[in-house]
N, C-alpha and C positions, 0 to 999 in steps of 0.2 A: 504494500500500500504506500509506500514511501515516505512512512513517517517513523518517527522515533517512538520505541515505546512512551507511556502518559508517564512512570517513573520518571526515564529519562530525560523529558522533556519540560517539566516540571524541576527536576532538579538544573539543568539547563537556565529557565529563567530565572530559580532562586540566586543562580551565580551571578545575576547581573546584579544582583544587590550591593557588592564591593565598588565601590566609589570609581576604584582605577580601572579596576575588571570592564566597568560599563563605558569609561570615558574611551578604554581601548578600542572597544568593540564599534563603538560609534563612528571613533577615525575611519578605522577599516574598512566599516557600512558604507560610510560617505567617500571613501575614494575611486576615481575612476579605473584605478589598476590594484593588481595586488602590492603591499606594502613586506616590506621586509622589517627584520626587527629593529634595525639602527632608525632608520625612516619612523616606529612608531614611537621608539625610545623617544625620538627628540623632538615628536609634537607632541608627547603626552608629557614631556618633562619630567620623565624618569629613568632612572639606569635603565642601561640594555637588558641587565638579569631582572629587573621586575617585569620591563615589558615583554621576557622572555617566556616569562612564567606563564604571565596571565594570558597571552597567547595561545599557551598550548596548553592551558584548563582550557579556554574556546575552543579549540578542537575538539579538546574531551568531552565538551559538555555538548558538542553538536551544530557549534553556533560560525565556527569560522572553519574553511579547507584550506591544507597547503597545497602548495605545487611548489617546483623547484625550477628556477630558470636564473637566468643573471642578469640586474636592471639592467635598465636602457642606458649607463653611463660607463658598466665593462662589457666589452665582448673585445674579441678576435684573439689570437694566441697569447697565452698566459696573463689573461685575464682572474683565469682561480675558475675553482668549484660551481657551479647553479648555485644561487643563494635558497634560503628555505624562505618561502613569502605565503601571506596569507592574505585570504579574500573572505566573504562573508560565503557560508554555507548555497550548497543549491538552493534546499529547503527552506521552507517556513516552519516555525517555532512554535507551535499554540498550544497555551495547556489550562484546563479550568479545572474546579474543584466540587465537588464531580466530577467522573471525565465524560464532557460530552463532544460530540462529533458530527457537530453542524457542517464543516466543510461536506460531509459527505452526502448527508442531506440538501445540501446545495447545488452538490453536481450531479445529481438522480435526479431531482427538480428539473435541472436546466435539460439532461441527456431526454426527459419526457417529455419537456417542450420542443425540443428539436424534433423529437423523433413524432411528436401529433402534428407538428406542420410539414414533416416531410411526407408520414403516409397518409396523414387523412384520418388516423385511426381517433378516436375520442382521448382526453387529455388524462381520464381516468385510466384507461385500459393503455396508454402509452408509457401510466406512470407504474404501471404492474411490470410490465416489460422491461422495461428498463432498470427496475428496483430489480427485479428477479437474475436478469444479466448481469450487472453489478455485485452483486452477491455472490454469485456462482462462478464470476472471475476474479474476482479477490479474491475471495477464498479456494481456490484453483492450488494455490501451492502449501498451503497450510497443511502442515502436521497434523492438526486431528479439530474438527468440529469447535473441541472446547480452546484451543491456543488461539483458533480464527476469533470466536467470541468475544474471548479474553482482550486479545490487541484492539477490538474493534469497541470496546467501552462497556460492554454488556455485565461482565462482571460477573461468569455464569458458577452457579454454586450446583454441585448434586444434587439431586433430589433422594438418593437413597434406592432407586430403580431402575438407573443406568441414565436417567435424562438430567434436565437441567434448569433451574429458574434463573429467573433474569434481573437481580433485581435493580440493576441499574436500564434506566434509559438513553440511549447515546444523543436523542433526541426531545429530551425530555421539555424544552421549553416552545420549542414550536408542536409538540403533543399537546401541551394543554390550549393551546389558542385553536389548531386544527387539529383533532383530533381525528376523526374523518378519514382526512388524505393520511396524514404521517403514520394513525396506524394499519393501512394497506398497504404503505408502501415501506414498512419494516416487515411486517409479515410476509410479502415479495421478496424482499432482501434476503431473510434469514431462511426463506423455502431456498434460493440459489446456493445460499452459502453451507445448508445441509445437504444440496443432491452432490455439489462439488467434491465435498466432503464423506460420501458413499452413501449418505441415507436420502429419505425422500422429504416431498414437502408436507405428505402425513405424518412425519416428525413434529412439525411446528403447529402449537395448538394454541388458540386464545388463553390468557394468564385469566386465574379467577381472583379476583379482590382486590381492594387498591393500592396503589402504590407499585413502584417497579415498571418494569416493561407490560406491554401490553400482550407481548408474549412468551410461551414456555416453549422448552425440549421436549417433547417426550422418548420416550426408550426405544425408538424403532416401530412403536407401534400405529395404527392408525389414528389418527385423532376424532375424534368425534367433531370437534367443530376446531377448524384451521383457522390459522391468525391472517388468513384471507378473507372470511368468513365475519371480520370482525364488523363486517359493513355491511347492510344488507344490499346484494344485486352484486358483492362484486364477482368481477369475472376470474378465475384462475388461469396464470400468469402458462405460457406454452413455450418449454423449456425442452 
């Protein structure tokens, strides 16, 4: 999915809490090239070994990449080594508490609108589609049903008979305003990212009571009423 675990990414922004850690990080953000150490040492007005350090915490924490080449002021024979220079990360950084995972909600939104104005199909049934594809290719490379879960905000706890509750929502704040749409199109979601993962979309069943997701695991078995089901009329997603 190309993002950092919510740990990591969370511990990530806590590091920008260090006064230098963040003034570093800033320089870096805002330059048009990558910056070498001496270059950050001497706009941050710090020895080389602080701005050394806190450099390569920002690697560690996810926030900055090196690459190695020699500024634009040595090159041609005996010039010396590629220097080690740093740029800001590919990625973006986000982490809330709960972990929620509105980007993703965002781009299943947008992939249903694309995809209702290219076929014609109703905005409903493009947003099953698209939720259910998204699911089932994320979750395409994942180790097992519960680590997809997991990475993906859900939180998923045993149940004690092989399945699983949910009880965080990765979408929890656009659920309680639409409820409706968001929960059809996690229940699409989480059918893709069970069939990818060997089981079916009879796995995923509406959650009873409140609080949590809107839906559960179950053990392989059929469900009675699917977390597609959670709306009346809607249509099941053709994977």
């Amino acid at each position: 999915m190309g993002k950092l675990p919510w740990a990591r990414r969370v511990a990530a922004l806590a590091s920008l809490a260090d006064d230098k850690r963040l003034r570093i990080f800033e320089l870096v953000a805002a330059a048009p090239h990558a910056l070498g150490r001496d270059e950050v040492a001497g706009a941050a007005g710090v020895p080389r070994s602080t701005a050394s350090f806190h450099l390569d915490r920002l690697v560690q924490d996810g926030l900055l990449s090196v690459e190695f080449h020699k500024p634009p002021e040595r090159s041609g024979p005996g010039s010396g080594r590629p220097a080690k220079m740093y740029r800001p990360a590919a990625h973006e950084v986000t982490a809330s508490v709960p972990e929620r995972n509105y980007d993703l909600a965002g781009e299943v939104l947008a992939a249903a609108i694309e995809r209702a104005q290219t076929t014609g199909e109703t905005v409903g049934d493009a947003l099953r589609e698209a939720a259910f594809t998204a699911g089932r290719d994320q979750a395409g490379g994942a180790a097992s049903l519960e680590d997809f879960l997991t990475a993906t905000g859900y939180r998923p706890v045993p149940d004690g008979s092989g399945g699983y509750t949910l009880p965080n929502c990765p979408f929890h704040r656009l659920s309680r305003e639409y409820r409706d749409v968001v929960c059809v199109m996690n229940g699409a979601f989480l059918r893709g990212a069970a069939q990818a993962c060997g089981g079916s979309g009879d796995d995923v069943a509406a959650a009873a009571g409140p609080g949590g997701c809107c839906a559960r695991i179950n053990a392989g078995a059929a469900a009675e009423t699917s977390a597609e089901t959670l709306r009346p009329g809607a249509v099941t997603p053709r994977g």
